[in-house]
C-alpha positions in Angstrom: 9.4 -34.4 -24.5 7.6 -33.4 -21.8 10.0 -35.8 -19.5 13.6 -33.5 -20.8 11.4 -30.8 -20.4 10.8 -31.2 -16.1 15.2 -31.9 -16.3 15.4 -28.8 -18.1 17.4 -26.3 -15.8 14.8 -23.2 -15.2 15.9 -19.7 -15.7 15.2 -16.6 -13.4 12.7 -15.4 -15.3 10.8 -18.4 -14.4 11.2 -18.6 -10.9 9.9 -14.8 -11.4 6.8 -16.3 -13.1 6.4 -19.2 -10.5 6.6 -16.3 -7.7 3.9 -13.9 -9.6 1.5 -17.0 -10.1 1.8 -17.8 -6.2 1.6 -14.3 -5.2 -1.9 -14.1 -7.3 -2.8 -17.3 -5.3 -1.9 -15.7 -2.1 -4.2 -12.2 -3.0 -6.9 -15.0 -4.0 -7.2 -16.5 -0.5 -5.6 -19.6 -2.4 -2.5 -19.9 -0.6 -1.9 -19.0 3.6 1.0 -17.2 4.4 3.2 -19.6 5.8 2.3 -21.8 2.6 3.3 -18.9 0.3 6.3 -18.2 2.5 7.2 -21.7 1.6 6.7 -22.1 -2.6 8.6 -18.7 -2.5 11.7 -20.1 -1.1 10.9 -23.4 -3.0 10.7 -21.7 -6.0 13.3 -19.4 -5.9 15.6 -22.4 -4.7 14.4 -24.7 -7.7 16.8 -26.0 -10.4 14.4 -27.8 -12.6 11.3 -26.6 -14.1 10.0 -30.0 -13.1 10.5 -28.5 -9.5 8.7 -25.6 -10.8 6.0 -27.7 -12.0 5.5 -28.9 -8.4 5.1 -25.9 -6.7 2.0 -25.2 -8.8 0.8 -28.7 -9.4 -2.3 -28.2 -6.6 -3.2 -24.4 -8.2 -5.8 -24.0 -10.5 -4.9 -21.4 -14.0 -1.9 -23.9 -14.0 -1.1 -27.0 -16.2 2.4 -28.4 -17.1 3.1 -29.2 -20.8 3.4 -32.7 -20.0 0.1 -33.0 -18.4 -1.8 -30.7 -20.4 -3.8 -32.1 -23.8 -3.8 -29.2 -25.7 -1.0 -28.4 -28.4 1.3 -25.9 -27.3 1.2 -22.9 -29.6 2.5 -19.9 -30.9 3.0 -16.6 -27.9 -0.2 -14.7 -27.8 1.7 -11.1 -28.9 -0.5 -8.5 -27.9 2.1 -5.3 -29.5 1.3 -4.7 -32.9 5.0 -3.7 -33.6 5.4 -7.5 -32.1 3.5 -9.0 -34.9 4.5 -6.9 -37.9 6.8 -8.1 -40.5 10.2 -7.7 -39.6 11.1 -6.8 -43.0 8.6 -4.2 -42.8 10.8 -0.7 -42.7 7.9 1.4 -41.4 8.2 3.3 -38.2 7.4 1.6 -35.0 4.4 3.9 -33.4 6.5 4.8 -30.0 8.9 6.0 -32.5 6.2 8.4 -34.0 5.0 9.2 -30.5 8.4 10.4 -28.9 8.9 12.3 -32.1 5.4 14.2 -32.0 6.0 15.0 -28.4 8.9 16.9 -29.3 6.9 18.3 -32.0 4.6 20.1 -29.7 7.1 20.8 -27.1 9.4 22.8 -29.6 5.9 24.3 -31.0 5.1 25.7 -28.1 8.3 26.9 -26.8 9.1 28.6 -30.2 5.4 29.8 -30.3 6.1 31.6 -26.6 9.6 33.1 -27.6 7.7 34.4 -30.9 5.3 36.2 -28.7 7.7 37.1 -26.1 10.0 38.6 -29.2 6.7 40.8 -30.7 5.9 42.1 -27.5 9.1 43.3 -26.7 9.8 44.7 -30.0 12.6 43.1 -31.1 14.1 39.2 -31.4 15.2 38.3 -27.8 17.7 35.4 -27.6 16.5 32.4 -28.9 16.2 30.1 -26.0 13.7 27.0 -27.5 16.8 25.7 -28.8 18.0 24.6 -25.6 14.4 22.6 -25.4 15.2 21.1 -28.8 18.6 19.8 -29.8 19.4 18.2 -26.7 16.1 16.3 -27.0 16.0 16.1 -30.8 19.7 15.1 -30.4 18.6 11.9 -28.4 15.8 11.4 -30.9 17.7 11.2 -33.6 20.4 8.5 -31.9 17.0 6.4 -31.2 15.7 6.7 -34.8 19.2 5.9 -36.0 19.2 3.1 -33.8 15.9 1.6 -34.7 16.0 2.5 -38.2 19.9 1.3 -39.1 21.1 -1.0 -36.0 17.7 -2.9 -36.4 14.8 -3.4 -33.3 15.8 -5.5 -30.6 12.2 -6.6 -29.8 12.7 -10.2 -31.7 16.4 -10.9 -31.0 16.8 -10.1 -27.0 12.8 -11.2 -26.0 13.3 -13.9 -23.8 10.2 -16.6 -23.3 8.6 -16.7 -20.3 7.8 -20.1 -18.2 4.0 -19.6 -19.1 5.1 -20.1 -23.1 7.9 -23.1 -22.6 
């Protein structure tokens, strides 16, 4: 495997990774300048990930599938979202967030027109609710979104070099 894997075409996003690792090895004193100057444009202009694999051969933090002994493994997913069930129909917790923010923004804008309202005797024009159905508006196309259209977390994630 690990020889189909270094003729494997590479993507973008791993030249992207290939470019953040040598840029880490730069900021470590690793890598001159002219020498990171170099593996950028190497990497950047590299078809395989077996050209990949070359650029970062000599780095330490960095061993190619094929060379490495240990079992490649499931992603390390640090979102719990990530790692719930996907047939779990509970609310994702940015979901809850956005929503409580607009909780306490209406509150507080409906709370200042209340006492605006009392201290001038009568109901002045209702203004919050130019704070909260435009943004409740795009709330509710999220929620609908997540909650009928499904999360796009599992079906659009694309796996980094790191993980191949």
């Amino acid at each position: 495997m690990a020889d189909r894997r270094e003729n494997l075409r590479a993507a973008d996003v791993d030249r992207q990774f290939v470019a953040e690792r040598l840029k880490a090895a730069l900021d470590e004193g690793r890598l001159s300048l002219g020498e990171y100057d170099d593996r950028l444009k190497d990497a950047y202009a590299a078809r395989t990930y077996g050209d990949l694999d070359g650029i970062l051969k000599d780095l330490p933090g960095f061993h190619p599938v094929g060379s490495s002994q240990l079992e490649p493994k499931e992603p390390f997913v640090d979102d719990p979202d990530e790692r719930a069930d996907p047939s779990d129909k509970s609310n994702p917790r940015w979901l809850i967030g956005i929503w409580s923010a607009w909780l306490v923004a209406v509150s507080v804008n409906v709370v200042i027109w209340a006492l605006v309202s009392v201290s001038a005797g009568e109901p002045v024009y209702f203004w919050p609710m130019w704070v909260a159905g435009p943004w409740g508006a795009v709330l509710l196309a999220s929620t609908f979104s997540v909650k009928v259209l499904g999360s796009s977390t599992e079906n659009g994630r694309q796996q980094r070099y790191r993980d191949s």
